[in-house]
N, C-alpha and C positions, 0 to 999 in steps of 0.2 A: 474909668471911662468904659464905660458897656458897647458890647461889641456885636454885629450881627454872624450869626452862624448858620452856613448855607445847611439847608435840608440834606440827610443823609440819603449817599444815591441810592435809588430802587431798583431793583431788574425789570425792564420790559421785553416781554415778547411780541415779536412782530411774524408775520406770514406772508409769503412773498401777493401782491395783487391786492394784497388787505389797502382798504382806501381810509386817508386820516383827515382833517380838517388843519389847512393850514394856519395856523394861526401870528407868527411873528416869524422873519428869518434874521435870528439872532446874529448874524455873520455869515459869510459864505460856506462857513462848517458846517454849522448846527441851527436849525430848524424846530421851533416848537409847534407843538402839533397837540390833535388832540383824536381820537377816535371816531370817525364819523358815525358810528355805529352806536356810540355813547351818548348820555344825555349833556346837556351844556352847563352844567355841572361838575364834571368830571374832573379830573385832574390831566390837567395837559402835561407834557413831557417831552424833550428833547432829543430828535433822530437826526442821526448826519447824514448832511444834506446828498452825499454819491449815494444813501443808499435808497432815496427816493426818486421820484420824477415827478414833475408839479402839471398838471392837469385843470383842463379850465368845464370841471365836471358842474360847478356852480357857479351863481351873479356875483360879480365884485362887490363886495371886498371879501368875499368868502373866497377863498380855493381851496379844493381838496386834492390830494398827492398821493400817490400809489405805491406801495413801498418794490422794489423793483430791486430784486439780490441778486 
């Protein structure tokens, strides 16, 4: 019976005011997101949710978040 196997985790660096593209809020913890600054390509990534603040900098259904340490 084949089985799936989650991606090994990555380190991400974050800087405090850097702005991300919100992209799904996975649960009230964690928040995937993606670089605003990145192309839409990119590979999105998972920050928890206290260490950001969600901002209504774009049109719905886009928001982008402000990482806020």
């Amino acid at each position: 019976c084949p089985r799936a196997l989650a991606a090994p985790a990555r380190p991400v660096a974050m800087a405090a005011g850097e702005q991300f593209l919100l992209l799904h809020k996975a649960n009230e913890d964690w928040w995937q997101v993606r670089r605003a600054s990145e192309p839409r390509w990119a590979r999105p990534f998972f920050v928890p949710a206290t260490y950001v603040a969600e901002g209504l900098c774009l049109p719905p259904p886009i928001r982008s978040i402000i990482l806020s340490l």
